[in-house]
MIVEX-464751 format. One line per 10 residues: number of its first residue (from 1); their letters; for each residue x, y, z of C-alpha. Coordinates in nm, 2 decimals. Each point is the difference from the previous one (the first is absolute). Layout:
BEGIN
NUM) a) X Y Z | ...
***
This chain:
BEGIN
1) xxxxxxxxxx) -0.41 -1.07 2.62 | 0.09 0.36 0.16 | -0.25 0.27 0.08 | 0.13 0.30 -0.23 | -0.08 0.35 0.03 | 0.03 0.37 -0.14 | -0.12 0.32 -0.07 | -0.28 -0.03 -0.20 | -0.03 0.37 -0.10 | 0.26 0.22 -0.15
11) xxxxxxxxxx) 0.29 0.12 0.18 | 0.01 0.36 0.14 | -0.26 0.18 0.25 | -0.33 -0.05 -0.11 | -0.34 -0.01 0.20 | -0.03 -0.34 0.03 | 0.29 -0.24 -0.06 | -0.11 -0.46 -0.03 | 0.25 -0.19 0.13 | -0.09 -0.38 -0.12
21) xxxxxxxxxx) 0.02 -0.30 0.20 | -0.02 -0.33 -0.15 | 0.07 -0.39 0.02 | -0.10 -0.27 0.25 | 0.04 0.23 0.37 | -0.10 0.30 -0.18 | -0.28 -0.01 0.26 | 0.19 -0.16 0.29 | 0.29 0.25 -0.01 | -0.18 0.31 -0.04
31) xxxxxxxxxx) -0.19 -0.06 0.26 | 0.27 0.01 0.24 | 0.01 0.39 -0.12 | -0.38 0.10 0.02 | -0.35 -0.18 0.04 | -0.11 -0.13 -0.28 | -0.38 0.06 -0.15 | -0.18 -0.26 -0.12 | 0.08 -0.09 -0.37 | -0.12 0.25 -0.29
41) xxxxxxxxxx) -0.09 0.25 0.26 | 0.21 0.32 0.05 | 0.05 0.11 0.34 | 0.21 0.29 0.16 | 0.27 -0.11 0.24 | 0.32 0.06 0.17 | 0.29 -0.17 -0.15 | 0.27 -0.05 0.27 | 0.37 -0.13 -0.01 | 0.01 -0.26 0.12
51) xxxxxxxxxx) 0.13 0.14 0.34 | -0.33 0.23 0.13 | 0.15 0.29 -0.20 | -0.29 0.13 -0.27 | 0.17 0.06 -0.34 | -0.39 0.08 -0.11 | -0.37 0.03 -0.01 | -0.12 -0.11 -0.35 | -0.28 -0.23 -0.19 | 0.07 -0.41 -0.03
61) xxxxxxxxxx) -0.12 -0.19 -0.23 | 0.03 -0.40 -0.01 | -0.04 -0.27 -0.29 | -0.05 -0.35 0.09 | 0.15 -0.24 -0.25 | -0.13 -0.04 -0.34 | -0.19 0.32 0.00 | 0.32 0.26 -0.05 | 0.19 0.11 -0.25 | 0.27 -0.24 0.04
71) xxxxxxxxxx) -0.24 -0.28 0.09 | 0.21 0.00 0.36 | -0.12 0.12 0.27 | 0.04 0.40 0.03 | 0.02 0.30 0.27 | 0.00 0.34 -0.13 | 0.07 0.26 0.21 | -0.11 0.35 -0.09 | 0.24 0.27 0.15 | 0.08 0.36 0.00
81) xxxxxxxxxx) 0.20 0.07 -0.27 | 0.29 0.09 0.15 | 0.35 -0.10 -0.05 | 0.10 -0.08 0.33 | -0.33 -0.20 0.11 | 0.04 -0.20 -0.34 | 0.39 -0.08 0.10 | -0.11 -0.09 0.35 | -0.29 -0.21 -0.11 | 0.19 -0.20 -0.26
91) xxxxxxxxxx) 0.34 -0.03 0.30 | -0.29 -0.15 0.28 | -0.12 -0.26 -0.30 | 0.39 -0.08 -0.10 | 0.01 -0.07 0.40 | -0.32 -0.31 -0.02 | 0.20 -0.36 -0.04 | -0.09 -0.09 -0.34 | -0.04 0.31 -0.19 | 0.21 0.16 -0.26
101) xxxxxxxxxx) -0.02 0.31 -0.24 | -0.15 -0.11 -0.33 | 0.21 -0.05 -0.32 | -0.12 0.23 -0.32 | -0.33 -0.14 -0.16 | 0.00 -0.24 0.30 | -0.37 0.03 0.06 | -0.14 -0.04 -0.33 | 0.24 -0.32 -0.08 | -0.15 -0.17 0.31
111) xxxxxxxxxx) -0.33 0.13 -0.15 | 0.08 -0.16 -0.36 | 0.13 -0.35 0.27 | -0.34 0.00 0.18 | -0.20 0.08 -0.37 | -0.16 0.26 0.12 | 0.16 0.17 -0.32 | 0.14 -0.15 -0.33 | 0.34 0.10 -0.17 | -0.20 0.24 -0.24
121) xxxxxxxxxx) -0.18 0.17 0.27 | 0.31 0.06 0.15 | 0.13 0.17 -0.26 | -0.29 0.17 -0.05 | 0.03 0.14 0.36 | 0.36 0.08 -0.07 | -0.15 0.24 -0.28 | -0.25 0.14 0.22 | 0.24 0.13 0.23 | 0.20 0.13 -0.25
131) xxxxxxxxxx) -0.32 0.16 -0.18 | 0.05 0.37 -0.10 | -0.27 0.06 -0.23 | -0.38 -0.08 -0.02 | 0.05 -0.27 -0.27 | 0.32 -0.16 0.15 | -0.27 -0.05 0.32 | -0.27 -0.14 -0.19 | 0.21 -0.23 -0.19 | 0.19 -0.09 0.30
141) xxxxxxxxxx) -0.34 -0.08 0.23 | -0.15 -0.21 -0.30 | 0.30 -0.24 0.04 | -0.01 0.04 0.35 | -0.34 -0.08 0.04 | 0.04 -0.34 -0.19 | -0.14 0.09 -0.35 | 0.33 -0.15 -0.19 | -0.03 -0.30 0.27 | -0.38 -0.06 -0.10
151) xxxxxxxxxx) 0.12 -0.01 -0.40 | 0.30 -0.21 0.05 | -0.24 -0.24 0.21 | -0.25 -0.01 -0.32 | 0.30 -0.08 -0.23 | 0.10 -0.24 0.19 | -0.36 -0.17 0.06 | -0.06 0.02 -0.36 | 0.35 -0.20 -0.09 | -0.08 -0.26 0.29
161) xxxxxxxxxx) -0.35 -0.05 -0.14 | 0.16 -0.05 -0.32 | 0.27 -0.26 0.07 | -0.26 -0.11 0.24 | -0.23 -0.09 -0.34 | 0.28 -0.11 -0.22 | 0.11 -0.22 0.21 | -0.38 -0.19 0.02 | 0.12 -0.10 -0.33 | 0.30 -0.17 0.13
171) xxxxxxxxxx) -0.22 -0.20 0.29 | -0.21 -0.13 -0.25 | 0.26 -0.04 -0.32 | -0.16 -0.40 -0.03 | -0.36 0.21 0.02 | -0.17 0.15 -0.20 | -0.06 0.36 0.17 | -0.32 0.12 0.02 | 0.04 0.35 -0.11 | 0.29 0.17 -0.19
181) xxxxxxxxxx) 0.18 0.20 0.23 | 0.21 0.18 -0.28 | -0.20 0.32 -0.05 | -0.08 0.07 0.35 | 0.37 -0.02 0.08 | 0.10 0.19 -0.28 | -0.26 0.28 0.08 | 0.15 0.03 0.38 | 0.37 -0.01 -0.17 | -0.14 0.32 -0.23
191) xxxxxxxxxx) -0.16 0.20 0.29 | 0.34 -0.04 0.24 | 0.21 0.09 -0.27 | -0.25 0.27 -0.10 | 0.06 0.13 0.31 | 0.37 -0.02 0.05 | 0.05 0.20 -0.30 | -0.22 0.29 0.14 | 0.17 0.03 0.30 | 0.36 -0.06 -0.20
201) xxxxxxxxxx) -0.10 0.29 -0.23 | -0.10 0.21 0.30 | 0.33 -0.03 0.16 | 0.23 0.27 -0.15 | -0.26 0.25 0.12 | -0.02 -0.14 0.32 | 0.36 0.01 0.01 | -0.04 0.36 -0.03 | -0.27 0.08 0.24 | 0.28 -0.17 0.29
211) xxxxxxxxxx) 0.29 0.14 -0.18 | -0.14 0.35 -0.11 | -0.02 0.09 -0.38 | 0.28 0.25 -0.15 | -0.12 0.28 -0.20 | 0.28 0.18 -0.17 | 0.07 0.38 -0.11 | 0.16 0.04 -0.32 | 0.10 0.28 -0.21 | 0.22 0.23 -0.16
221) xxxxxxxxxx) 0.31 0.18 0.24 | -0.20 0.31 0.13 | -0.34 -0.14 -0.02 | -0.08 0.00 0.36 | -0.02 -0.31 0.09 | 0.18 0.06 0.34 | -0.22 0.31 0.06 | -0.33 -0.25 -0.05 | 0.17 -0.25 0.23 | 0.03 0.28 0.27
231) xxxxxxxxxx) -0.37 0.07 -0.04 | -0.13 -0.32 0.02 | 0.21 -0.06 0.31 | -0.09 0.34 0.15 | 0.36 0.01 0.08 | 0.33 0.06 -0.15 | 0.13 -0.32 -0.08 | 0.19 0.05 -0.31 | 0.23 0.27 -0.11 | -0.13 0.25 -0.26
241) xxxxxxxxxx) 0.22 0.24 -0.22 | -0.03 0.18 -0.37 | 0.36 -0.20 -0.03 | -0.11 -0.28 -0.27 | 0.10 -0.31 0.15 | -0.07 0.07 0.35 | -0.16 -0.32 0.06 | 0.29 -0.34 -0.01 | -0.16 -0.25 0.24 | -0.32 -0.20 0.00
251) xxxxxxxxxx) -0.23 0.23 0.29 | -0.28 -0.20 0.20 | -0.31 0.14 0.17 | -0.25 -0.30 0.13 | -0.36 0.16 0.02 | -0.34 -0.14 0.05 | -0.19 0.06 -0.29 | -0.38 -0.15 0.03 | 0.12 -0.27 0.24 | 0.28 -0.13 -0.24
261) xxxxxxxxxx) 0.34 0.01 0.10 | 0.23 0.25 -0.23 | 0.33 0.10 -0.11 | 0.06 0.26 -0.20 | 0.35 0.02 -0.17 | 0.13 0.34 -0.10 | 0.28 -0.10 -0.27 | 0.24 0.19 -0.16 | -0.07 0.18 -0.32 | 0.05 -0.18 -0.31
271) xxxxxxxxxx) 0.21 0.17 -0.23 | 0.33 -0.05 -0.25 | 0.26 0.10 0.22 | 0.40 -0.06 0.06 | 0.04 0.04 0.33 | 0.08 -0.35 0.13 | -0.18 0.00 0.35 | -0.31 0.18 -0.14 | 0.02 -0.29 -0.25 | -0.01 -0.25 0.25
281) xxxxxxxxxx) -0.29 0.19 0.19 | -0.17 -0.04 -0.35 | 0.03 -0.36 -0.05 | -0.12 -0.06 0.37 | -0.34 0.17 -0.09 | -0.04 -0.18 -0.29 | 0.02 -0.33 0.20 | -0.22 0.10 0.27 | -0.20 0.15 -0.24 | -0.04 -0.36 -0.17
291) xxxxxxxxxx) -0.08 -0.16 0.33 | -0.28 0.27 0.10 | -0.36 -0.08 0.00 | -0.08 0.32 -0.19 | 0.21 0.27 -0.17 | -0.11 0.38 -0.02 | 0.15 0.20 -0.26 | 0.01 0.37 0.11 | 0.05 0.17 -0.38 | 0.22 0.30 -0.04
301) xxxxxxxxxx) 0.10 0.06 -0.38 | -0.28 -0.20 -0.12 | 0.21 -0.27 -0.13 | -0.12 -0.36 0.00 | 0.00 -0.20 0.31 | 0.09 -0.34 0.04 | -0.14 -0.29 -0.12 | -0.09 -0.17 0.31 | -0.13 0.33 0.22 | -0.33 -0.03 0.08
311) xxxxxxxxxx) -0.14 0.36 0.09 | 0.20 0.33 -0.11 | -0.11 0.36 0.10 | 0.13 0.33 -0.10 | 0.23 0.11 0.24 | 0.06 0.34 0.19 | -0.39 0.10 -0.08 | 0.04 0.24 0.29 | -0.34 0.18 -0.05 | -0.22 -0.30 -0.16
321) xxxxxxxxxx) -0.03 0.14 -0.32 | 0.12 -0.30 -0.18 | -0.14 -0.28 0.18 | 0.31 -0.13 0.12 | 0.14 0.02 0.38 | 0.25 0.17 0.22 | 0.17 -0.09 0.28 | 0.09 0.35 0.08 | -0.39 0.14 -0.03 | -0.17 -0.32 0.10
331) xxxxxxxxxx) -0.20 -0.04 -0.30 | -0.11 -0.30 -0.16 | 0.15 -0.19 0.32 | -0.31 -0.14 0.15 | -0.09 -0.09 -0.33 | 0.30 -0.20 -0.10 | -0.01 -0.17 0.32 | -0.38 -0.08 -0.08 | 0.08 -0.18 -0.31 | 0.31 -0.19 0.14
341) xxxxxxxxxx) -0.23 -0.14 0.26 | -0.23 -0.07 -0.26 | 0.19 -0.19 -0.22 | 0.17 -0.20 0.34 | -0.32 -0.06 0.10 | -0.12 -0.23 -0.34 | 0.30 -0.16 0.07 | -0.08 -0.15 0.34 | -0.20 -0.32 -0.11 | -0.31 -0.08 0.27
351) xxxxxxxxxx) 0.14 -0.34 0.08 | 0.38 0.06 0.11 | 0.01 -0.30 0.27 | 0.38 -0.14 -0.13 | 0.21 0.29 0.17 | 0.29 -0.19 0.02 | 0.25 -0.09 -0.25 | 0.00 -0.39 0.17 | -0.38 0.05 -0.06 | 0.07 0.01 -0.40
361) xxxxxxxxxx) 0.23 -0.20 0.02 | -0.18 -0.27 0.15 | -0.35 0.07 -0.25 | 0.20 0.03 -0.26 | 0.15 -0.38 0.06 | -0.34 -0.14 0.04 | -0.15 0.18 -0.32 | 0.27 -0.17 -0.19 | -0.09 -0.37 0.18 | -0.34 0.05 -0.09
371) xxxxxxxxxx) 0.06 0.09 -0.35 | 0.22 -0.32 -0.03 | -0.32 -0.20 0.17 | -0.25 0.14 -0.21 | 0.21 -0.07 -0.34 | 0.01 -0.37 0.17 | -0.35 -0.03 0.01 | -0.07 0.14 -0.30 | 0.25 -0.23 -0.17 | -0.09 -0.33 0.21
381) xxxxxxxxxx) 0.25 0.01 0.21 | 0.00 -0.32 0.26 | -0.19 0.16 0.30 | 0.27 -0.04 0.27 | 0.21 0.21 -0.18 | -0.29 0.29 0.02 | -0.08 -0.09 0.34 | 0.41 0.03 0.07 | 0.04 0.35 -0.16 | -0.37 0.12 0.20
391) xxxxxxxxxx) 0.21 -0.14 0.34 | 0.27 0.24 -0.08 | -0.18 0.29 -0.11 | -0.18 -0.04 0.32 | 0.32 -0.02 0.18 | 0.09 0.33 -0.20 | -0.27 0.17 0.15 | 0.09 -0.11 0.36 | 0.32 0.16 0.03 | -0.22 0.35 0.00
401) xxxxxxxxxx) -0.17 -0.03 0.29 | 0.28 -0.18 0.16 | -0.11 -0.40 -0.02 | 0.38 -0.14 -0.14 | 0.39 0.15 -0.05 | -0.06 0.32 0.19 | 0.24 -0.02 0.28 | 0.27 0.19 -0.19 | -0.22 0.29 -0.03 | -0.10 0.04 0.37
411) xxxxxxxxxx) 0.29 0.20 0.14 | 0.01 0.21 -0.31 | -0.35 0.08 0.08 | -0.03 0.03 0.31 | 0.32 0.18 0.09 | -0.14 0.29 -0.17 | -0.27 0.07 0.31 | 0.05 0.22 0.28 | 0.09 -0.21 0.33 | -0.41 0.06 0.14
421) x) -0.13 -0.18 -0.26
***
């Protein structure tokens, strides 16, 4: 297998830039460039060419095999973060027979070879990375920490020990068995399934949390909604005008509102009109609208809202005298954003493990195997059969953490990773 390498850190001057070594003369061929410390024990050295020239002085770190992050054995070499060292660094390791710049994702796939991390801790890392908002990190280090791992292991236990008991019954079918295993196998069938439809309910919002939730700003022409989407923002990112009908495209602002991921939408106004492209602008914030988490409702003429909006404010209460909220004064904005985050927040269920739409997916598959195999029991069902549909159910619950039928999803997943890790 080669030895691989990178940049570990982001690209750009910096303080300190990693460049990553890894693979089976990770050790051997760095240490043609410096002398190595022993392992787990930074030490400050000169890194050289190859040829006597220094390219620099920086701190080395090495990982025997089986204690790194790849489960290889690993040099990292602490640098200055500049440009021109990195670029000379990574040229003197391109240089060392057997080395070659790493592919993207290439060190956490040989992590997920060596099982130092499964398929959904991957992903979970993927989201890490990717993190923008305090909840998007905590949801992201749950799964990278192992906690859906842990569950799917239970599941999967539970189902074993269940086929495992059923199919006593088939060892000893001339027999009389001792004990009837029927109740303890349908209890374990209830608590999996139980639990599968937890997490399966928990996913939409979970969904979210990765995704971001949309919030959108609805209202008559002239309401200011653009003007509220400028304060919120703190910047001018949509147009604003006394001409009704100012507003024809969907606008976007992502904020971080209480850790949760946001987008507010600042649609056009809805009104009765016959121009044809402010018709069209119309439409399109009606089907965004549909699709948003939450709809506000900024009230001009007092006339009813929508049925489906979910807060609505009087609009253009420029000095708080009517307890509504102005983009142009401020008012009521804090407040507004208070309650959206509010009502986000009882959204976000506490167990949100299945991020993943192949996580569902998968539950979902073995919910609806283990329905079938508790109906079977129930209804005397030869125990094979039960023990069969457990089997699969079981398998189901593999494909999450990357057991069976994965390799398809590999270069999907980990093309998405920058080339360090």
């Amino acid at each position: 297998m080669d030895t691989i390498f990178a940049q570990a850190t982001a690209r750009g001057k910096s303080g300190v830039a990693v460049v990553r070594v890894s693979g089976p003369d990770a050790v051997a061929g760095v240490g043609t460039l410096c002398a190595l410390p022993e392992a787990r024990r930074a030490a400050l050295r000169k890194i050289y060419d190859g040829n006597g020239g220094i390219l620099d002085e920086g701190l080395v770190l090495v990982f025997p095999e089986g204690s790194s992050f790849t489960g290889e054995p690993v040099v990292e070499l602490q640098l200055h973060g500049s440009i021109a060292i990195v670029q000379a660094v990574l040229r003197a390791l391109d240089r060392i027979p057997a080395f070659r710049p790493a592919d993207a994702g290439e060190f956490t796939r040989r992590a997920l070879g060596n099982q130092r991390l499964d398929l959904v801790q991957v992903e979970g890392l993927a989201d890490l990375i990717e993190a923008e908002t305090e909840a998007q990190r905590l949801q992201a280090q749950a799964v990278l920490a192992g906690a859906l791992s842990e569950k799917v292991g239970e599941w999967r236990n539970n189902l074993i020990e269940a086929s495992a008991l059923l199919e006593v019954t088939l060892d000893f079918a001339d027999e009389e068995v001792p004990v009837d295993v029927k109740p303890e196998v349908a209890a374990r069938i209830r608590a999996v399934k139980t639990s599968l439809e937890s997490e399966i309910a928990g996913f939409a919002a979970a969904e979210r949390v990765r995704d971001g939730f949309e919030v959108a700003i609805m209202g008559p022409p002239n309401a200011g909604k653009s003007t509220l989407l400028n304060a919120i923002a703190k910047r001018p990112v949509a147009l604003t005008s006394e001409i009704a009908g100012t507003t024809r495209d969907v606008l976007e602002v992502r904020i971080d509102l209480d850790g949760l991921p946001v987008t507010l939408l600042d649609t056009a106004g809805i009104r009765e009109t016959q121009d044809v492209l402010e018709s069209a602008g119309i439409e399109l914030a009606r089907s965004r609208a549909r699709q948003a988490d939450l709809r506000v409702w900024l009230d001009l003429d007092g006339a009813s809202p929508p049925d489906d909006v979910d807060i609505v404010l009087r609009a253009q209460d420029d000095k708080g005298s009517l307890g509504g909220i102005s983009g142009k004064t401020g008012h009521g904005v804090s407040a507004l954003l208070d309650q959206i985050g509010s009502v986000l927040a009882e959204r976000v269920p506490q167990s949100r493990l299945a991020i993943r739409e192949r996580h569902r997916s998968a539950m979902t598959r073995a919910a609806r195997l283990l329905q079938i195999a508790s109906d079977g029991l129930e209804h005397g069902l030869v125990p094979e059969l039960v023990a069969e549909q457990l089997r699969d159910a079981s398998s189901c619950l593999a494909e999450i953490v990357g057991g069976i039928d994965v390799e398809d999803l590999l270069g999907e997943i980990f093309g998405r990773f920058c080339i360090g890790k």
